[in-house]
C-alpha positions, 0 to 999 in steps of 0.5 A: 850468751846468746845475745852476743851470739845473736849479735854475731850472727852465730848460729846455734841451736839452743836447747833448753832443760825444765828443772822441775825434776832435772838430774844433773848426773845426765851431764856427768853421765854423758861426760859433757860436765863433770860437775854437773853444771849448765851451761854446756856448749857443744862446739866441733864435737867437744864439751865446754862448760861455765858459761863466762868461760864459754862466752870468752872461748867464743869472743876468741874464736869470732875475733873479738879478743886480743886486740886491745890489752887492756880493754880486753883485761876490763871486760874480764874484770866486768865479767868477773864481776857480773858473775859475782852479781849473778851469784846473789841473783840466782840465790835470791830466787830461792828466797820466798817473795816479801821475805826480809832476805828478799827485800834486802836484796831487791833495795841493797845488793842489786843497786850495789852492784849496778852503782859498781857497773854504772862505774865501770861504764865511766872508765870508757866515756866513748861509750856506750858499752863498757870497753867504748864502742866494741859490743863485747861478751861482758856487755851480753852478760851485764845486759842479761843480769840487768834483765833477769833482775827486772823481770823476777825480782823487780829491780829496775835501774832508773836513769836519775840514778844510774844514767850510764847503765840506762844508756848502756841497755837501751844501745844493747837492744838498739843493735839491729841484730839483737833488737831483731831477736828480741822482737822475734818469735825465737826470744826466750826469757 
């Protein structure tokens, strides 16, 4: 979410929570997530939460949706599908390092999913992003999982095999809005 903020020149603050000894009642308690989820926008004063939802709520408001039917309808149905991809990615980082369930994750299900997205890449051959040229709330999310499974499970996605997606990251990280945030101080992992 936040490279499509940063891409925007949105300005936020972004506050991050340890999870060692976090206790979601404090975003039921204060009435931000009834279920007790984060992500938790604050935006005028009111409380949204399910970070895809929030990152579609902001596309909203900055523009950036509705101009095209059915392009709009592809980057929720990329989006739903990252969330999908998301799913088994954060599960897999409960699973012990070398572990079958593990392994099987890094060598089977991330490449099914990226075969899935380097697919959804073609339906738009204008490029690079999934809906052609328009850097949209999925592309954020796409690029973020891609990076999440590099960096804590060791899944890379090599440009023999998924040629579009190669493409696709490195167009991510040359828009100069986002290229300037990920060489700055301000980048969190």
């Amino acid at each position: 979410m936040y490279l499509f903020l940063e891409d925007n020149r949105v300005a936020y603050t972004d506050e991050r929570t340890v999870f060692a000894g976090w206790d979601k009642t404090s975003v039921i308690n204060d009435g931000r997530n009834p279920a007790g989820h984060l992500p938790v926008a604050t935006i005028d004063g009111k409380h949204y939460t399910e970070h895809i939802s929030i990152a579609r709520y902001v596309a909203r408001r900055l523009g950036q949706y509705g101009s095209d039917i059915e392009r709009d309808y592809f980057a929720d149905a990329v989006a739903d599908a990252y969330q999908e991809w998301r799913n088994t990615w954060a599960h897999s980082l409960s699973l012990a390092a070398g572990s079958e369930e593990k392994s099987k994750h890094v060598k089977e299900v991330a490449p099914k999913f990226a075969k899935v997205f380097e697919t959804f890449l073609a339906r738009y051959p204008e490029g690079p992003f999934f809906t052609g040229t328009q850097f949209t709330f999925a592309d954020a999310a796409v690029y973020q999982i891609l990076h999440d499974e590099a960096k804590l499970n060791s899944f890379k996605v090599d440009a023999a095999t998924f040629p579009l997606l190669t493409k696709f990251y490195a167009a991510v990280e040359a828009r100069p809005n986002i290229a300037a945030f990920l060489s700055s101080s301000r980048r969190h992992e």
